[in-house]
Every structure is written in C-alpha cells, then in structure tokens.
TORPA-4810 file (N, C-alpha, C, O; in nm, 3 decimals):
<nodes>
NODE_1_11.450_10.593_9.817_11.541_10.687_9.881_11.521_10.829_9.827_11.521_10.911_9.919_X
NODE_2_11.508_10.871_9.732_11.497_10.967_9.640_11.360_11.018_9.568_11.347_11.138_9.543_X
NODE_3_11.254_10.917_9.534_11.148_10.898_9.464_11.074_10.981_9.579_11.098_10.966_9.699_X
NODE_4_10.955_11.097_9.513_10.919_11.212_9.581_10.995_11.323_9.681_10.944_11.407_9.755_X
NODE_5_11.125_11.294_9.659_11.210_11.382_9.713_11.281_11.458_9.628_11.247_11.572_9.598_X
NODE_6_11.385_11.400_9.583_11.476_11.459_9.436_11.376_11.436_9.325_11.431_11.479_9.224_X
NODE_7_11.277_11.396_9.299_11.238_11.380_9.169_11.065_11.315_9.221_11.041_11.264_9.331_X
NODE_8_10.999_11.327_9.148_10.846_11.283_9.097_10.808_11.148_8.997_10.895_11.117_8.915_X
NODE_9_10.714_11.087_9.000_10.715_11.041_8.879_10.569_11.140_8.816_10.467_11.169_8.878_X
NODE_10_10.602_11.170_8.693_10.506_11.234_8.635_10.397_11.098_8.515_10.277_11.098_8.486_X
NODE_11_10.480_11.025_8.485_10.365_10.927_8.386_10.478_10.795_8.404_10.600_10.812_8.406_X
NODE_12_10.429_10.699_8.413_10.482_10.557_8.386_10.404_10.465_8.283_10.320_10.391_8.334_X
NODE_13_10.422_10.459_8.125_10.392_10.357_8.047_10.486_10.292_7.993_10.605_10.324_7.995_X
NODE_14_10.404_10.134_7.905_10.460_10.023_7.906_10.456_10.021_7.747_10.399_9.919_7.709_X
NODE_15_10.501_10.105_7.640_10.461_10.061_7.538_10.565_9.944_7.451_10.678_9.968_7.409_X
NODE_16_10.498_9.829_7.441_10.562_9.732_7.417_10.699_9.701_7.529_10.694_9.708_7.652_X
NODE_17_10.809_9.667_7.449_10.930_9.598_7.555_10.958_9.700_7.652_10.975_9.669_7.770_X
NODE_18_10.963_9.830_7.609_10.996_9.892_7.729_10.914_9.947_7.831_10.796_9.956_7.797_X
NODE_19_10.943_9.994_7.965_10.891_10.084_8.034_10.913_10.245_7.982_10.997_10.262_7.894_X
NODE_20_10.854_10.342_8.023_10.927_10.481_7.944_10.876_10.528_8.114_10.773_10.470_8.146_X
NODE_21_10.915_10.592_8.189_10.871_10.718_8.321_10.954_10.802_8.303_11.074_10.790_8.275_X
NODE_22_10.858_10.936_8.324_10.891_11.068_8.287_10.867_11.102_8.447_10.786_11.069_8.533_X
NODE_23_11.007_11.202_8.435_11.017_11.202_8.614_11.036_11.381_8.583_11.068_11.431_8.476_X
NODE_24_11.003_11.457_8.721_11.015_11.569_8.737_11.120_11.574_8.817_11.110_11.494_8.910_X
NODE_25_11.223_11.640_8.817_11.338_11.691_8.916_11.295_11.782_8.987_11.231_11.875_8.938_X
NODE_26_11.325_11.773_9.133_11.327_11.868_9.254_11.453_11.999_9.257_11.553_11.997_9.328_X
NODE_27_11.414_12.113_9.158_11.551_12.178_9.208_11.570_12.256_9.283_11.635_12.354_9.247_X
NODE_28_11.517_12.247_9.438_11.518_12.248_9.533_11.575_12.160_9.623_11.581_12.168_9.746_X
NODE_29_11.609_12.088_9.560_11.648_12.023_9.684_11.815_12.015_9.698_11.900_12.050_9.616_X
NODE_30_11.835_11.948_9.852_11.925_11.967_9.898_12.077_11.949_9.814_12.179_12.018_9.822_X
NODE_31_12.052_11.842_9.742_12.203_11.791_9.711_12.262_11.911_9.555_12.378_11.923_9.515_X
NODE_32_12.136_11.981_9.499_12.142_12.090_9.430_12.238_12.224_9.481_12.310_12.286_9.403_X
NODE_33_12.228_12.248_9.596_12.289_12.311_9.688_12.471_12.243_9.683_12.567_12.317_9.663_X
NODE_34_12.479_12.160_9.695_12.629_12.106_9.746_12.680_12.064_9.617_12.799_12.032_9.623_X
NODE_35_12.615_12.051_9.475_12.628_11.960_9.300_12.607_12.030_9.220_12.508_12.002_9.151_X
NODE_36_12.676_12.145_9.188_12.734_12.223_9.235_12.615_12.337_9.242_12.504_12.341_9.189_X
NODE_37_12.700_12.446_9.348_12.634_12.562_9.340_12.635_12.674_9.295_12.714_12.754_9.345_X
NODE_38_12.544_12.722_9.182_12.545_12.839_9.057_12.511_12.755_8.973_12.423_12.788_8.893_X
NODE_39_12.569_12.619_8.964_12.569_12.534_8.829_12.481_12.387_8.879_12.553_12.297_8.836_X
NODE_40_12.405_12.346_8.924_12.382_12.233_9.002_12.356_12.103_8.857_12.292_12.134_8.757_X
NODE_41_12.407_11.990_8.874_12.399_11.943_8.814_12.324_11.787_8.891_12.372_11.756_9.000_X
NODE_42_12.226_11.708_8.840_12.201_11.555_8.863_12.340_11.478_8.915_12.420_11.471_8.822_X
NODE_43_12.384_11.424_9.024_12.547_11.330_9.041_12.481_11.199_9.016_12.372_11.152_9.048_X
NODE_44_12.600_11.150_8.934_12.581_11.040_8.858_12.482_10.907_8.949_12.385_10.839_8.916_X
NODE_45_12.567_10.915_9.072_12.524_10.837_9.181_12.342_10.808_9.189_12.282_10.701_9.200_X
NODE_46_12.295_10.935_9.179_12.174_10.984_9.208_12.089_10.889_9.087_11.994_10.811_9.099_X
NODE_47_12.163_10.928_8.974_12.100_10.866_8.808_12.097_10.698_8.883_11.999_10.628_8.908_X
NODE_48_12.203_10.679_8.898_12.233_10.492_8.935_12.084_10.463_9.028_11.989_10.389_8.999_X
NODE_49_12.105_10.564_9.167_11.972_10.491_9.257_11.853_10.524_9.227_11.758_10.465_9.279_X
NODE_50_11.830_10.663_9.104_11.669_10.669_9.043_11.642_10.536_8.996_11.568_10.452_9.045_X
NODE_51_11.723_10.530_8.882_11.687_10.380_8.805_11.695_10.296_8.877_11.617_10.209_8.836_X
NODE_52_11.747_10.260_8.976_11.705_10.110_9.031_11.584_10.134_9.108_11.491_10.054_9.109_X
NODE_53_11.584_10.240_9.169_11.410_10.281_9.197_11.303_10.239_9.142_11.219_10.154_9.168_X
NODE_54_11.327_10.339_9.036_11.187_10.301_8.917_11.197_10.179_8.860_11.101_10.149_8.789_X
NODE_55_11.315_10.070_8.872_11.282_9.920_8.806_11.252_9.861_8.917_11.200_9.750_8.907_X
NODE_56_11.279_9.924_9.067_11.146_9.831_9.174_10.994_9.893_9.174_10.895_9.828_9.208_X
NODE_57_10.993_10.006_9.137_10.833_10.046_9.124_10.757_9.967_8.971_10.642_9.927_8.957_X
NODE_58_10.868_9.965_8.877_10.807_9.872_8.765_10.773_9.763_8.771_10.683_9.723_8.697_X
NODE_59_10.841_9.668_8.873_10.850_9.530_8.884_10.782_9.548_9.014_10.727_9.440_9.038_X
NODE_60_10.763_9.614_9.090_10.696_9.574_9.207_10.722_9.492_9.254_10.656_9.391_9.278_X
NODE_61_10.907_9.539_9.297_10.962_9.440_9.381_11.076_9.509_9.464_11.137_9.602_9.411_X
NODE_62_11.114_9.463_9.612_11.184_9.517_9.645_11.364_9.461_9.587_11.411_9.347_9.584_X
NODE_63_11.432_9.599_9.548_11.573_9.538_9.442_11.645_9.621_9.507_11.616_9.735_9.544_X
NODE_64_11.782_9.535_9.527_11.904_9.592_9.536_12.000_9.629_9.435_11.950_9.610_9.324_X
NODE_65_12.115_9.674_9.427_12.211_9.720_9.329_12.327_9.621_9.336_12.411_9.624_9.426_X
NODE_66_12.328_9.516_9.215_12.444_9.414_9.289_12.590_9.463_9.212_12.706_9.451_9.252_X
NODE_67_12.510_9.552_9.022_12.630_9.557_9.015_12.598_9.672_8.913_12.481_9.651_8.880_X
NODE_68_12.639_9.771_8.855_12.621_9.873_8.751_12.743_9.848_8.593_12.862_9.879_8.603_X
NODE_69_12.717_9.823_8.536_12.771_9.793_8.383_12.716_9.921_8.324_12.613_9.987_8.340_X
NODE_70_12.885_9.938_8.206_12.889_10.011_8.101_12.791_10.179_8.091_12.728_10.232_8.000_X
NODE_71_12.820_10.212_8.217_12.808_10.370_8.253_12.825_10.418_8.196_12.945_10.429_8.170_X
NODE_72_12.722_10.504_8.111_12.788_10.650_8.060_12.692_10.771_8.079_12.570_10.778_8.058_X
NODE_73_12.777_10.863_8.122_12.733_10.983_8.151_12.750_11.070_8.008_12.858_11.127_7.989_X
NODE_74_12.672_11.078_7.935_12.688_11.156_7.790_12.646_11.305_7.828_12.706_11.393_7.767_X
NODE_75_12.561_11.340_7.910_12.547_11.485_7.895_12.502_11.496_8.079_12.437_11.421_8.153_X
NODE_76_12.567_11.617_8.099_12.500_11.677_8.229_12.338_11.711_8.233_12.270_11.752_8.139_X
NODE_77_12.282_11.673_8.406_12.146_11.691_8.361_12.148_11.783_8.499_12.169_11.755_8.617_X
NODE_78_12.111_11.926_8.417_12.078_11.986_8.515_11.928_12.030_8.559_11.851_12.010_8.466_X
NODE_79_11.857_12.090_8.685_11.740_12.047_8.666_11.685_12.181_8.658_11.562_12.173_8.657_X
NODE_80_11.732_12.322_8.652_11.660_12.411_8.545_11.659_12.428_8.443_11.595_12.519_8.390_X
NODE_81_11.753_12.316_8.363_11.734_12.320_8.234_11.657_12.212_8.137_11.619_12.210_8.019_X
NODE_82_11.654_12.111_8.263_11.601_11.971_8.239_11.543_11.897_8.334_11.578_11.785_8.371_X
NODE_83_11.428_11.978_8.385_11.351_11.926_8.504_11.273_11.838_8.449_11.193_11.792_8.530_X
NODE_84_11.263_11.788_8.324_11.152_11.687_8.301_11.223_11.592_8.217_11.231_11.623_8.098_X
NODE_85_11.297_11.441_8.268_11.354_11.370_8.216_11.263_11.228_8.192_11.168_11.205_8.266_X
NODE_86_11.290_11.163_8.113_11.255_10.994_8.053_11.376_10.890_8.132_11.497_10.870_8.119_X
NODE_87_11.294_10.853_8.197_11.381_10.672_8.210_11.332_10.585_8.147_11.219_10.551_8.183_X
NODE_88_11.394_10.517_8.034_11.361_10.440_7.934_11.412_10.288_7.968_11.520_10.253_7.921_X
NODE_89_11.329_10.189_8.057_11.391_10.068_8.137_11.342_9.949_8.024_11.227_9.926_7.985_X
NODE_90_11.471_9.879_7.984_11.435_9.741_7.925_11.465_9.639_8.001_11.587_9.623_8.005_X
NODE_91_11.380_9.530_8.092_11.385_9.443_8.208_11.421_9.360_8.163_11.413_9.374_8.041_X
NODE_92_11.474_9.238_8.201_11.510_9.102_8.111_11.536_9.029_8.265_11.606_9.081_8.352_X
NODE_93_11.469_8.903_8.279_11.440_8.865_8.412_11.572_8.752_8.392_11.572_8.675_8.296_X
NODE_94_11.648_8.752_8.461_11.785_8.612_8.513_11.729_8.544_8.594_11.608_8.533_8.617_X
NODE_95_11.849_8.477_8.658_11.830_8.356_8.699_11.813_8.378_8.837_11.865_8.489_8.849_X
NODE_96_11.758_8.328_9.000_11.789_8.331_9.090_11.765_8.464_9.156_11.836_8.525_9.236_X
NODE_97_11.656_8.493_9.107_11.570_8.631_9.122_11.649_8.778_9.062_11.606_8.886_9.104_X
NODE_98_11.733_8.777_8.990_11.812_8.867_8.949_11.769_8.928_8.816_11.752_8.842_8.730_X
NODE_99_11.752_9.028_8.785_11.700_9.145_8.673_11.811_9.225_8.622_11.887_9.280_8.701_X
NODE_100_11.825_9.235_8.503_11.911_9.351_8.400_11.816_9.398_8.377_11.709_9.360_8.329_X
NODE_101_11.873_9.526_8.429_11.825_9.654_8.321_11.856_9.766_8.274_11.884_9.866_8.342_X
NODE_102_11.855_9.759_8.162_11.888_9.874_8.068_11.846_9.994_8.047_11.731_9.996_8.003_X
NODE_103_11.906_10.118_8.066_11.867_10.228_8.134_11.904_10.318_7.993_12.012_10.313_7.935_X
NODE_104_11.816_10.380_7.962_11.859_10.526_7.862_11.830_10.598_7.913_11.723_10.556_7.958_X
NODE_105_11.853_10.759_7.974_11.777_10.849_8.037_11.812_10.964_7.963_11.926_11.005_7.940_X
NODE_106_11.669_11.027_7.915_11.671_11.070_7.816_11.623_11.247_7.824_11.514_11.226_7.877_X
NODE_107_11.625_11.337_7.815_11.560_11.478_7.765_11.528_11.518_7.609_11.613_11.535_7.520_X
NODE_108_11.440_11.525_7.601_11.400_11.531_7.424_11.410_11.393_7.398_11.363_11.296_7.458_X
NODE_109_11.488_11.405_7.285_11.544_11.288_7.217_11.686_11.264_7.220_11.749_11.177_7.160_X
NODE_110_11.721_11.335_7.285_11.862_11.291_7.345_11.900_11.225_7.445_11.861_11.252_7.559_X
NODE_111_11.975_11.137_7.420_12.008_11.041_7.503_12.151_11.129_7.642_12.265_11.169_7.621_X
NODE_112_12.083_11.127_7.746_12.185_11.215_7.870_12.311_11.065_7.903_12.431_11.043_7.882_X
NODE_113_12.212_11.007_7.954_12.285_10.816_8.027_12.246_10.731_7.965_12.147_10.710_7.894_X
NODE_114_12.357_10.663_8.005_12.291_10.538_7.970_12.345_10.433_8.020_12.465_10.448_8.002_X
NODE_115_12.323_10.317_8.081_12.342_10.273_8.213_12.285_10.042_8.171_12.227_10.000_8.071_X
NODE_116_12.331_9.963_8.284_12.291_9.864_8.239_12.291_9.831_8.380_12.396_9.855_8.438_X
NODE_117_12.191_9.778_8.451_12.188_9.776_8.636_12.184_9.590_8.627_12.108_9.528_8.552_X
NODE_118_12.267_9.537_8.705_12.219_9.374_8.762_12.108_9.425_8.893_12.141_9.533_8.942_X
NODE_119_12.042_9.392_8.925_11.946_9.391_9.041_11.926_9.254_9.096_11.945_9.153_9.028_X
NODE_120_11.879_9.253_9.256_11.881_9.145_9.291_11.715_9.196_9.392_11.671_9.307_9.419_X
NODE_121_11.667_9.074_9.418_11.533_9.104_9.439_11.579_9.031_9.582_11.652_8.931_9.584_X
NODE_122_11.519_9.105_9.717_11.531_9.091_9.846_11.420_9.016_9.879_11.307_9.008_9.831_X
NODE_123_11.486_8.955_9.985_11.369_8.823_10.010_11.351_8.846_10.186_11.436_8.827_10.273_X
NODE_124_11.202_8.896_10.201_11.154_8.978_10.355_11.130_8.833_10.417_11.073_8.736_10.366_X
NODE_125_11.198_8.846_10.555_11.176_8.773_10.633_11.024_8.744_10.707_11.013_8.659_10.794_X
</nodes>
C-alpha cells in the first residue's frame, strides 16, 4: 500500500535473528500535507501498515493485520528530520499460518516504536 510511495526500501539484511530494513521516507508525499502541516509527522497508522509490509516482503508472503499488541509510539518521526529510518523485525512463525512480529523502528540508535504485529498469511484462491 505504501512501499515505493510513502517510503523506499534502501537495504534489507538478515544479520542473525533479526531482519534490520532501512527505509527512506517520501516527504513529499501526500499524507505529509494533511499530518500535520508546517510540522508533518509519520501517523502511527502508517508505522502499523509499513511493518506489516516489510514482514510480507521478508517472508515472502502475502499477510494480513489480525491484531497489533503493546504499541508504543516513543518519539515522533518526522521525515525532514528523519528520512532514513530502521525496521528492526523479529519473526517467530505460530500456528495455522500465523506470524509475530516484533517491530523496533529505529533512527540512530534510538528507539522511535515499537510495536508487536499477529499476522495472518492469505491463502489465493
């Protein structure tokens, strides 16, 4: 939905348990305009459907959002100040095609979110 629109992926590696993708923000784009304007900030919403994004481009699978756990928004991410963010995904495969994953999203070494997604993997007719 978002992936090459609001944001890029700039590198995707696997070192050890985690995934790490370093994404570029679009601050151009539209929802920058309306989140807010003078001040535009990332809406949380947006953080929720990157990451389930990038844990279907990791898994190379198509995933839905069944449920979002223990949200936190620790710092605003705005994208002239922080056009180049880390999604830091730890996968852990369930039962009945279903995936947790654990989301840090990061600038520097600071932790912005941090997030825990249930995913459910869609089954194409």
């Amino acid at each position: 939905m978002f992936l090459n629109d609001l944001y890029r992926i700039t590198s995707n590696d696997h070192p050890g348990e985690e995934h790490v993708i370093t994404v570029r923000l679009n601050p151009e784009h539209r929802i920058y305009g309306a989140h807010f304007p003078g001040n535009p900030i990332t809406p949380g919403a947006c953080l929720v459907e990157m990451a389930r994004e990038l844990a279907a481009v990791t898994l190379q699978k198509d995933l839905l959002l069944k449920k979002a756990d223990n949200v936190k928004f620790l710092k605003g991410i705005h994208p002239g100040e922080h056009p180049l963010i880390v999604f830091r995904l730890l996968v852990t495969e369930l039962e009945n095609q279903e995936w947790r994953v654990r989301t840090d999203i990061l600038e520097g070494e600071t932790i912005m979110t941090r997030m825990t997604l249930c995913l459910k993997e869609t089954i194409s007719a």
